[in-house]
N, C-alpha and C positions, 0 to 999 in steps of 0.2 A: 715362905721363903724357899729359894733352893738353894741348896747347897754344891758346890762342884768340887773335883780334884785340883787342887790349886795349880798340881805341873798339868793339868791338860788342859788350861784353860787358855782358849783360842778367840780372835780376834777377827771379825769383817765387818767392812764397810763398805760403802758407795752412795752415789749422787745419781739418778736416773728421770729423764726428763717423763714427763708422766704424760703431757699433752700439749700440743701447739696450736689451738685452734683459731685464733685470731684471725689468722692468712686464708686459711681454709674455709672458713667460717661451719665450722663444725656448734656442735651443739651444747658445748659448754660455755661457748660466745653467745650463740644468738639463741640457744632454745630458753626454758621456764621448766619448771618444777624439778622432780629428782632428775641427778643425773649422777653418774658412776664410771669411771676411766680404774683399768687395773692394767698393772706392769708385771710381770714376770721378773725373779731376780733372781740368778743361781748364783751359788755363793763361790767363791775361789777354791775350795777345796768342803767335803763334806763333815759334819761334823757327825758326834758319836750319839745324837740326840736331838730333838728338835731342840735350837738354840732360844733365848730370849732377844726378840729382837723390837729394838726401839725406831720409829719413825719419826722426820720434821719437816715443815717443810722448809726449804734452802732458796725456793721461789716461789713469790705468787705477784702474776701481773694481772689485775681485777678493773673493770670499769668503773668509775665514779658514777655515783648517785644512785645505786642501790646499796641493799647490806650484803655484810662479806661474811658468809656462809661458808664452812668448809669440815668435812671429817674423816680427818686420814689415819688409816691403818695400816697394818700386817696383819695378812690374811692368809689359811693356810701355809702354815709355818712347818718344812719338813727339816731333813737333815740336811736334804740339797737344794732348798730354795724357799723361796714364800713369794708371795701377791702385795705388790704395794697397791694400795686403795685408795682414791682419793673422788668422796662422794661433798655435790653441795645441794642445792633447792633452791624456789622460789624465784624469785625475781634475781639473783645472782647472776654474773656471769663474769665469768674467767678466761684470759684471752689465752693464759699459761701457766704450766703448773712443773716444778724440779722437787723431787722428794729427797733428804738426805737419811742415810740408812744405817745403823751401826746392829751386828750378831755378836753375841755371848756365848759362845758356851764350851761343852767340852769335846775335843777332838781327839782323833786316833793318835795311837803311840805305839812306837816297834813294841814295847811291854805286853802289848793285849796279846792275849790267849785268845783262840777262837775253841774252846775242848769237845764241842761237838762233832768237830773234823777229824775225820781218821787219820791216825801217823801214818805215814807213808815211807 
């Protein structure tokens, strides 16, 4: 379990489309075996720690008559950002994919000390 400062605890989210390959016919439509799409997501402001952060998906448009395959993450989780993940296999294919995103954790505050810094 972690535990945080209750006043520092800070709040983000977002929705970010992860791939559109249908139109394009990229390789999450037409290819076979693994395959792996990563987004980039910086957060609205940094927090004091790398945050806990939860992923879902908000979209998935899949072709009928194979199985729906899918395993999404947060990946590389810093203070200023993380990797949404969205890997599937097999005979799958996905024509598109929207990931929804929520961060935890705890943020800076006029309070912090930095006492390494010389007074000036």
């Amino acid at each position: 379990m972690r535990r945080m400062d209750g006043r520092r605890i800070g709040v983000d989210q977002g929705n970010t489309d992860i791939f559109s390959d249908f139109s394009q016919g990229g390789d999450m439509w037409t290819g076979t075996g693994a395959r792996e799409r990563r987004r980039p997501v910086t957060f609205s402001e940094p927090f004091r720690a790398p945050p806990l952060v939860q992923v879902s998906l908000s979209l998935w448009d899949f072709a009928e008559g194979a199985n729906l395959r899918a395993d999404i993450s947060a990946d590389d989780v810093t203070e200023t950002g993380f990797d949404l993940v969205f890997r599937t296999w097999s005979d799958t294919r996905v024509a598109r994919a929207r990931m929804s995103w929520i961060a935890i954790g705890e943020v800076h505050s006029d309070d912090d000390w930095d006492l390494s810094q010389p007074v000036r």
